[in-house]
C-alpha positions in Angstrom: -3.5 -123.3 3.9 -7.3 -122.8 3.3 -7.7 -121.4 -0.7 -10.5 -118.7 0.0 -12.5 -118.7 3.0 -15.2 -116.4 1.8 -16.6 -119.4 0.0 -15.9 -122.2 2.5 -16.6 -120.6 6.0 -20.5 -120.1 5.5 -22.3 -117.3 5.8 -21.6 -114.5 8.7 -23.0 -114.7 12.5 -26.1 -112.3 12.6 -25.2 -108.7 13.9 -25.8 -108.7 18.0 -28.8 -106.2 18.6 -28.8 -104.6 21.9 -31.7 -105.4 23.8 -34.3 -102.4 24.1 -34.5 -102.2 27.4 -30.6 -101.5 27.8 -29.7 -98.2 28.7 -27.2 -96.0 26.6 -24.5 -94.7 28.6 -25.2 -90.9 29.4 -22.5 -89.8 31.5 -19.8 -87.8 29.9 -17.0 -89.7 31.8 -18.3 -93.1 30.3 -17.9 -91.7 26.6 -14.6 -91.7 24.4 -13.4 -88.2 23.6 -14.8 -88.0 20.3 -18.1 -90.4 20.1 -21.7 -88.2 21.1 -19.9 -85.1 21.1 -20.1 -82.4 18.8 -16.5 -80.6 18.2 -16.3 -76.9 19.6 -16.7 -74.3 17.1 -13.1 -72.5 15.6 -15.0 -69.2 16.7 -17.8 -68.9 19.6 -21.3 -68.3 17.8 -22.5 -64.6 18.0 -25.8 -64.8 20.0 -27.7 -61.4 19.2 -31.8 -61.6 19.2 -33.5 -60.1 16.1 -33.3 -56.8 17.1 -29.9 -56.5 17.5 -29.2 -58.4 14.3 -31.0 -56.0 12.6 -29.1 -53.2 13.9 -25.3 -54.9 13.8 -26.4 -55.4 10.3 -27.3 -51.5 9.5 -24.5 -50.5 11.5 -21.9 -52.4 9.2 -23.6 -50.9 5.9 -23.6 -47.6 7.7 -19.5 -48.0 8.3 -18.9 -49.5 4.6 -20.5 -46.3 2.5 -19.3 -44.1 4.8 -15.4 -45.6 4.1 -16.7 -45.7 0.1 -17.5 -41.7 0.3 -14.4 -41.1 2.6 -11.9 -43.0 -0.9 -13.8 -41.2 -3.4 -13.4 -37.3 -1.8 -10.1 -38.0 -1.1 -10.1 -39.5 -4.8 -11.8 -35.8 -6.2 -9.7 -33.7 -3.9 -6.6 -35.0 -5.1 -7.6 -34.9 -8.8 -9.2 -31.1 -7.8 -5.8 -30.2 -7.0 -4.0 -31.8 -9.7 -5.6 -29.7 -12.3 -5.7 -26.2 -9.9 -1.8 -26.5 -10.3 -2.0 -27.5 -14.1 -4.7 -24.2 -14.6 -2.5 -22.1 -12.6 0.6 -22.9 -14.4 0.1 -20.2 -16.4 -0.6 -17.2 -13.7 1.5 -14.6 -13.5 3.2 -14.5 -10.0 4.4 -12.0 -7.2 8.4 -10.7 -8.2 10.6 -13.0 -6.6 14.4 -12.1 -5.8 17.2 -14.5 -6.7 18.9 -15.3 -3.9 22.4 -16.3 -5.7 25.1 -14.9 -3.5 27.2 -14.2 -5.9 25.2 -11.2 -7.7 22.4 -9.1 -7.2 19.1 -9.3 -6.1 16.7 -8.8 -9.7 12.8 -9.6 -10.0 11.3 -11.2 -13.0 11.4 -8.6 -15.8 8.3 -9.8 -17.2 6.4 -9.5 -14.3 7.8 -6.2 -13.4 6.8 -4.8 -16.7 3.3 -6.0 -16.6 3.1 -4.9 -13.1 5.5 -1.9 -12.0 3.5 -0.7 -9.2 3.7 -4.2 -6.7 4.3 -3.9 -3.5 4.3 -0.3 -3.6 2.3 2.6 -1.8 0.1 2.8 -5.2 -0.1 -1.1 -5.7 -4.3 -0.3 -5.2 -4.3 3.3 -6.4 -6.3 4.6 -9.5 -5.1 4.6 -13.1 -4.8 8.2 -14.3 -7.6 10.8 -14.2 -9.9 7.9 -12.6 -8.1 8.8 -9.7 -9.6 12.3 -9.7 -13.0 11.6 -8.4 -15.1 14.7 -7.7 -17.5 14.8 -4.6 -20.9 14.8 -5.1 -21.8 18.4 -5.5 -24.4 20.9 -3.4 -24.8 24.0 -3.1 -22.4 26.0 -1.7 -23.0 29.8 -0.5 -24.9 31.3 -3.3 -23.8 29.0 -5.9 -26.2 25.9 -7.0 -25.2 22.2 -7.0 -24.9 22.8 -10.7 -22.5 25.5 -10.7 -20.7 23.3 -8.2 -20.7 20.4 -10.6 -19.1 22.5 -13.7 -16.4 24.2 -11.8 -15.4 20.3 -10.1 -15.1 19.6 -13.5 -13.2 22.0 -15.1 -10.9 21.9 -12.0 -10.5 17.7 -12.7 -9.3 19.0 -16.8 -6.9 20.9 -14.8 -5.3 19.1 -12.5 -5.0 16.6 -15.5 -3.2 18.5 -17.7 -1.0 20.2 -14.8 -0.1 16.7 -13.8 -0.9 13.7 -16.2 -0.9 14.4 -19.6 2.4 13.8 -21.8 2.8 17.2 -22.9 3.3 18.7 -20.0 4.5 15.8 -18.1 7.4 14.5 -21.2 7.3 18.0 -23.8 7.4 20.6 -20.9 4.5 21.9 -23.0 2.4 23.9 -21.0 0.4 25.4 -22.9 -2.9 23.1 -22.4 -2.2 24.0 -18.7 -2.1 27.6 -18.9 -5.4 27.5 -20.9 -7.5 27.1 -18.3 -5.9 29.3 -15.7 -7.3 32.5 -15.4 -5.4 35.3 -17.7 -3.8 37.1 -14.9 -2.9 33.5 -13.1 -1.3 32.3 -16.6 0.9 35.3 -17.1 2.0 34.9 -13.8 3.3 31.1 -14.7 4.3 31.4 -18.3 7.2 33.2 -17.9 8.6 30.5 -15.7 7.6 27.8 -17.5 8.2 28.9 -20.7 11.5 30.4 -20.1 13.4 27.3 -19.9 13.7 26.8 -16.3 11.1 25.5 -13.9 10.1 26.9 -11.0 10.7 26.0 -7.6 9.4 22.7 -7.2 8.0 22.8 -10.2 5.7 25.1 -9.1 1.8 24.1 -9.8 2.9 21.4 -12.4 4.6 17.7 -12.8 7.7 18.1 -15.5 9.6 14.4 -15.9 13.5 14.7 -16.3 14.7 14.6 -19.8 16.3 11.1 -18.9 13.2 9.7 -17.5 11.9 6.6 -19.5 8.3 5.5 -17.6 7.2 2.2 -17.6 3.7 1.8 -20.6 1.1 2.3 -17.4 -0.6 4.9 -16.6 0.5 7.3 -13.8 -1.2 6.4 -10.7 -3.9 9.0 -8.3 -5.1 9.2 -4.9 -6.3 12.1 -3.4 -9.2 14.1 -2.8 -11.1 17.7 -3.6 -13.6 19.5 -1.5 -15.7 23.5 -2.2 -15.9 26.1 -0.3 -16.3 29.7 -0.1 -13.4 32.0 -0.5 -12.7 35.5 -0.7 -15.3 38.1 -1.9 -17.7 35.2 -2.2 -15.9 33.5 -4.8 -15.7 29.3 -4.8 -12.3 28.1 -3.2 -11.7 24.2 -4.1 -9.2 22.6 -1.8 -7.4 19.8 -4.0 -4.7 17.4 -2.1 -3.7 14.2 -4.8 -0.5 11.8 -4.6 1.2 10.7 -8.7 2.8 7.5 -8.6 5.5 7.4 -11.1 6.4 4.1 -12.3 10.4 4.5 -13.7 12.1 2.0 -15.8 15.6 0.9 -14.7 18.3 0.8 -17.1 19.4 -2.5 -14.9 16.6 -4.5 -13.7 19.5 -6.7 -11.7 20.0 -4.0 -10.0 16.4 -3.5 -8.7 15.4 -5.4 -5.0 12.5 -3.8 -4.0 9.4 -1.5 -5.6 11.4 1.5 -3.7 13.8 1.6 -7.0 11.0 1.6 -9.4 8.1 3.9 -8.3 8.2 7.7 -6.9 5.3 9.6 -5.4 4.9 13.5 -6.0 2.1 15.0 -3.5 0.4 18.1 -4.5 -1.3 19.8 -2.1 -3.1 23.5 -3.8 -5.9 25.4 -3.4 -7.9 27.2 -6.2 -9.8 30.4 -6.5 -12.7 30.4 -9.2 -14.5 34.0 -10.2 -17.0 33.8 -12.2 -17.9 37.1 -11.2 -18.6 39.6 -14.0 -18.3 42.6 -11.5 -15.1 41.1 -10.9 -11.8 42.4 -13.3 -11.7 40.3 -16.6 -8.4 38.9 -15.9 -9.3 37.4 -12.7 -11.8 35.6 -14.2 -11.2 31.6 -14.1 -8.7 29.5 -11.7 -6.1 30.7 -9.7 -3.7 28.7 -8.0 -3.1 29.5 -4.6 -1.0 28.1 -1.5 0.6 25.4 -3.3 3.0 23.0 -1.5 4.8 19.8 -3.0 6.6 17.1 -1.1 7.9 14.1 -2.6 8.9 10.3 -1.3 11.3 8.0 -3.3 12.4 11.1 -5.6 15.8 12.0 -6.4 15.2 15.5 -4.1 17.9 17.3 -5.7 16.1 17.1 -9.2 12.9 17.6 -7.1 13.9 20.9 -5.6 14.8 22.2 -8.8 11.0 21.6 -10.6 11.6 17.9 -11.8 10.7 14.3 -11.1 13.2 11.4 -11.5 14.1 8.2 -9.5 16.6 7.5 -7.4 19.7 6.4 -9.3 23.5 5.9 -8.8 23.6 9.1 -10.8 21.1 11.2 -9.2 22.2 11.0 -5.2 19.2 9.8 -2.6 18.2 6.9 -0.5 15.2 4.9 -1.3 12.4 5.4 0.7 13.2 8.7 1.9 11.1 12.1 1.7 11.5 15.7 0.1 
């Protein structure tokens, strides 16, 4: 065999060039699969003019702020939330009643303390003598807007001390309240009221029983006053007010509804005012006149006999009802 025949077989035939004037094959069919073609594309080539580029182009910036601002509210509405649950941790909440079969219904005491008057008639009442809101005054008959103003508000010192303030309503002191009657109208009422046993209904006044232990709110008012002009000229003020009573249980287990904890007392009275020096002395002032008492969530036997109270295992009644 030769050794190497790169040195020994000379040097290599020149390259055949094709002649110029021979044609290069153009038909398809002539060609191998793969030599003057270009491969097809993976994916067909978009073909959009410059107009419509531009716009595909705004149209996908458009779409990917609008999906950025979409993951970032709800980003700050879940964070909003987060904290409106951590802020109102805190907030006192509505009674709720246990629902344990195997005792009694009972409301959060804390929350009943704070707020005895939920869910009741008197939830959105006035506190106290706020509730005794005077109308505007005018003249009435012969008397001026002024004279108006001063009785309204000597009638309002009244009604307060007949009905809100502690020593009449806890010591069965009435002494504040027969004040500001006139002389004959006060000896009229003192004898009851003094004399150890209260009139019917209590007659013109709010007494607590001795057992009652209110909750540390004040009483609750709504009502309303109005003038006119009663008998030998004299003012006549027409008063009609609702006291909401909040009482405090001696069991809050066994309490299930605002029915056990908060009695109303309406008074409905009207008022004569002379001020009339041509009038007798002793009829000079207020006296009561036509006054009727009704009573809802009261223990009515108590009520009947001049006294307020709840409705208890030991006083006989049914919540809700009226005397």
């Amino acid at each position: 065999m030769p050794d190497d025949q790169s040195d020994s077989a000379g040097p290599l035939p020149e390259p055949i060039q094709p002649s110029a004037a021979a044609p290069r094959p153009t038909d398809p069919g002539l060609l191998p699969p793969t030599v003057g073609r270009t491969p097809p594309p993976l994916f067909p080539p978009q073909v959009v003019d410059a107009k419509h580029g531009r716009i595909g182009n705004l149209v996908a910036r458009v779409a990917i702020v609008a999906v950025v601002l979409i993951v970032a509210g709800v980003f700050v509405a879940t964070r909003d939330l987060k904290h409106q649950v951590v802020d109102n941790a805190d907030a006192p909440t509505a009674p709720t009643f246990s629902q344990d079969p195997g005792g009694p219904s009972s409301m959060d005491p804390q929350y009943v303390l704070e707020h005895p008057f939920t869910d009741s008639p008197a939830e959105d009442w006035a506190s106290g003598a706020g509730g005794i809101l005077p109308p505007t005054a005018v003249a009435v008959g012969d008397h001026s807007a002024a004279q108006v103003a001063a009785v309204e508000a000597q009638l309002k010192q009244l009604l307060v001390g007949a009905h809100l303030d502690n020593t009449m309503l806890e010591d069965h002191d009435s002494s504040v309240y027969l004040g500001l009657l006139a002389p004959a109208a006060a000896e009229r009422d003192q004898a009851a009221l003094t004399g150890g046993q209260a009139p019917d209904f209590g007659g013109q006044v709010t007494l607590l029983n001795e057992d009652v232990l209110l909750f540390p709110t004040p009483v609750r008012v709504h009502g309303s006053m109005s003038v006119s002009i009663g008998a030998q000229d004299n003012l006549l003020l027409h008063t009609d007010y609702s006291f909401a009573f909040a009482f405090q249980p001696d069991d809050m287990s066994q309490i299930t509804s605002s029915t056990h904890l908060v009695g109303i007392e309406r008074v409905q009275a009207d008022y004569l005012v002379v001020q009339d020096s041509r009038q007798p002395a002793a009829e000079q002032g207020f006296s009561p006149l036509n006054v009727t008492k009704s009573a809802t969530d009261l223990a009515c036997s108590r009520f009947a006999a001049g006294y307020v109270t709840a409705v208890t295992s030991q006083v006989p009644g049914s919540p809700g009802a009226g005397c």
